[in-house]
Steps between C-alpha positions, in 0.01 A plus 500: 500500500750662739293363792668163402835608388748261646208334721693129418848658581390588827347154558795305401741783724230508799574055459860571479515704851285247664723235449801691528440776742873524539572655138525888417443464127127383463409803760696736248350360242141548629551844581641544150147404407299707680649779411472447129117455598532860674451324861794668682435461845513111444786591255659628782439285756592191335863671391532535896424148579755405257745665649438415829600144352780646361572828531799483229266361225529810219207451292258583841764825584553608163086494520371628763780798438310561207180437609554798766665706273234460276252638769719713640540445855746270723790675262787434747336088565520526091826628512658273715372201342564640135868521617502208668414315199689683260831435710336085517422469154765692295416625197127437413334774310188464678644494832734813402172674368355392791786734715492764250126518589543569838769700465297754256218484737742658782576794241864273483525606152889419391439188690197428299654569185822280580269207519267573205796502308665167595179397434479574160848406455363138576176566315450732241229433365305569818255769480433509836864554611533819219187610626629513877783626370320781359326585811808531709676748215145681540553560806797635519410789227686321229238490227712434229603068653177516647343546132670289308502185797144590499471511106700081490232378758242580284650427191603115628163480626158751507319327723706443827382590835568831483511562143205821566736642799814481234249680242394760758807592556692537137174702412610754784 
């Protein structure tokens, strides 16, 4: 099934850039779907061709930030787009996530935690953004936050992305 996940998206997007090569947003969006498909080199280099359209447009930054956080490499690209968009967009949980990210991935730990908590501010009800939260307080040896962020994430939802990491960890 997954083979054809989004295969009518992409046609109508792939339409949309050949008759209006000029746009950022149907590259974003294109890259958006290959990487829920798990295709991140086209991921990636679709979120580059979007912002070499426009390289303001958030939704590719925030992305591809993301995208090599996610993977781990190109941190300070990541970081300077994360910021970039955070400063561009304001306050957008995902885009503050997004910097928090980063910022946890360059051992930035207060950083980190400053932005998973706006976050959740925004959002509560955001396992993801407890669970990051969690991870940051993990890392900086203070297991009582980092349990009970960890212990919300799973209680507002079992089954997020890294719902087995979060359990992992409170069973240490």
């Amino acid at each position: 099934h997954s083979g054809k996940e989004g295969e009518k998206e992409l046609m109508i997007y792939k339409d949309l850039i050949d008759n209006r090569p000029d746009q950022a947003g149907p590259h974003s969006f294109i890259g958006t779907l290959y990487e829920k498909r798990k295709e991140y080199a086209l991921a990636e280099e679709h979120y580059k061709k979007s912002l070499a359209i426009n390289p303001e447009y958030i939704p590719a930054m925030n992305n591809l930030a993301f995208l090599y956080t996610q993977q781990d490499r190109e941190l300070n690209t990541a970081l300077e787009l994360a910021r970039k968009a955070r400063e561009n967009a304001g306050e957008i949980p995902a885009v503050m996530d997004t910097l928090g990210w980063v910022y946890y991935k360059k051992q930035l730990y207060d950083n980190a935690l400053l932005e998973f908590k706006n976050c959740i501010e925004k959002e509560p009800n955001n396992p993801v953004f407890h669970y990051h939260m969690g991870l940051a307080y993990n890392k900086k040896w203070d297991y009582a936050n980092a349990e009970s962020a960890l212990k919300k994430a799973l209680e507002l939802q079992n089954d997020f992305a890294g719902a087995d990491e979060a359990r992992k960890i409170l069973e240490q």
